[in-house]
C-alpha positions as CSV (number, residue, x, y, z in Angstrom):
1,X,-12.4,-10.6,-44.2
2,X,-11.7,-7.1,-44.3
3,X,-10.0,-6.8,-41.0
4,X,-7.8,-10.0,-41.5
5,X,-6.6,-8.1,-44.7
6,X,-5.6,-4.9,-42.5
7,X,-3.4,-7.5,-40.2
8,X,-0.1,-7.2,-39.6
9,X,0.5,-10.6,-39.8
10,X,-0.9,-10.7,-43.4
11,X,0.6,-7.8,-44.5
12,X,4.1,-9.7,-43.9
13,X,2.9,-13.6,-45.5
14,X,1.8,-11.0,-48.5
15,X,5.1,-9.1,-48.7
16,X,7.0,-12.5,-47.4
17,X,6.0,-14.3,-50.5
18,X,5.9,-11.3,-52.7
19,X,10.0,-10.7,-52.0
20,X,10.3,-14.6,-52.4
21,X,8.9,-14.0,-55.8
22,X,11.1,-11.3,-56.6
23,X,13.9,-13.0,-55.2
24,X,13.8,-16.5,-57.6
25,X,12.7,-14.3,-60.3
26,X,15.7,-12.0,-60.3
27,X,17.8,-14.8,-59.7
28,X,17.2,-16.7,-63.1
29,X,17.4,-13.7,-65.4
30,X,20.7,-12.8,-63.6
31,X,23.5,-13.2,-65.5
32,X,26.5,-15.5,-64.2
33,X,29.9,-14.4,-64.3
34,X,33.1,-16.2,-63.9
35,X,35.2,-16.2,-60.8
36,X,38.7,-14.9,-60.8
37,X,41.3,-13.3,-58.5
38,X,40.0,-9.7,-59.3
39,X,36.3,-10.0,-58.3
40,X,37.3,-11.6,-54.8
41,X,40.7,-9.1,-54.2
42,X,39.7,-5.6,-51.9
43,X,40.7,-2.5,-54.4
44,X,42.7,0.3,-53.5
45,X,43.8,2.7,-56.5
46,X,45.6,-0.5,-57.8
47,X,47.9,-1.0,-54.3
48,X,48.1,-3.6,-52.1
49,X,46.3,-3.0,-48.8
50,X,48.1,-3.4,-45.4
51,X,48.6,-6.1,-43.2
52,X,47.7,-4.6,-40.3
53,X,44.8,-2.0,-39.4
54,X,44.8,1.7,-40.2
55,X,43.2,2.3,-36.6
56,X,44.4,-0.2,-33.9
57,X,41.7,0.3,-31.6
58,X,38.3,2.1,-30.4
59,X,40.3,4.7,-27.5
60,X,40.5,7.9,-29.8
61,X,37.0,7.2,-30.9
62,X,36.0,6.7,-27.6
63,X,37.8,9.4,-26.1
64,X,36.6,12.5,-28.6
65,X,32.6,11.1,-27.5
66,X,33.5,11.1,-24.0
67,X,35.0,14.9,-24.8
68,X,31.2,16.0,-26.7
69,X,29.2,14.1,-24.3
70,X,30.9,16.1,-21.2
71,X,30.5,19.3,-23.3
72,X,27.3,18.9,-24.2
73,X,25.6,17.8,-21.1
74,X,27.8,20.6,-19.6
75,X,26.5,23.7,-21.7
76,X,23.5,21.6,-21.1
77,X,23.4,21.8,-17.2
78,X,24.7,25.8,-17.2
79,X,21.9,26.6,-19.8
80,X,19.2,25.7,-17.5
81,X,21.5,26.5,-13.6
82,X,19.6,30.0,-14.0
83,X,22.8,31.8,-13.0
84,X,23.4,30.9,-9.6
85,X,26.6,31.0,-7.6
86,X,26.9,27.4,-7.8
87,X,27.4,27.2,-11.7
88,X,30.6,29.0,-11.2
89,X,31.7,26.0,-10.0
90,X,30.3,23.5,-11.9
91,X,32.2,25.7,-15.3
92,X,35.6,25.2,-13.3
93,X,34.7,21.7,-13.1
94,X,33.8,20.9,-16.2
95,X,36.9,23.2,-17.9
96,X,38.9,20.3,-15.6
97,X,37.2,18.0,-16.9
98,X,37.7,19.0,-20.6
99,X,41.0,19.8,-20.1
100,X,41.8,16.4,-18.5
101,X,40.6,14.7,-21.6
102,X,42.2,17.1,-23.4
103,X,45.6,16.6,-22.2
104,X,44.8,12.7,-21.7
């Protein structure tokens, strides 16, 4: 009996059924208000909001990640190249790189 107590799968009916409780309970004493335009309309500072979205798409998003991402794994690489010859190259490359997004 012990062990069955210490199971997830108990632990979960117990909390299932405890939430349930909660749920019903919280739901009777709640009070119920009456619908009107205000409670379903989005707010902002008393205007209207627009038609159409503030930000018509994910590409500047996705492009400043892409930018981090390249400059991160970068500094990333260069930290641990040990100085070698070769890491000269790989900074010109990425500073391309960068400046590529950069410049779009």
């Amino acid at each position: 009996m012990t062990n069955s107590l210490l199971s997830p799968l108990f632990a979960f009916v117990i909390y299932g059924v405890l939430v349930g409780i909660l749920s019903l309970a919280s739901k009777a004493i709640s009070m119920r208000g009456k619908t009107s335009h205000e409670k379903t309309s989005s707010y902002a500072s008393g205007e209207e909001h627009d038609a159409e979205p503030a930000a018509p798409g994910y590409r500047p998003f996705f492009v400043a990640a892409l930018f981090f991402a390249v400059l991160h794994l970068g500094v990333l690489m260069l930290g641990t190249s040990g100085l070698a010859p070769v890491s000269l190259v790989y900074l010109g490359g990425l500073m391309l790189a960068l400046l590529a997004l950069i410049l779009g």
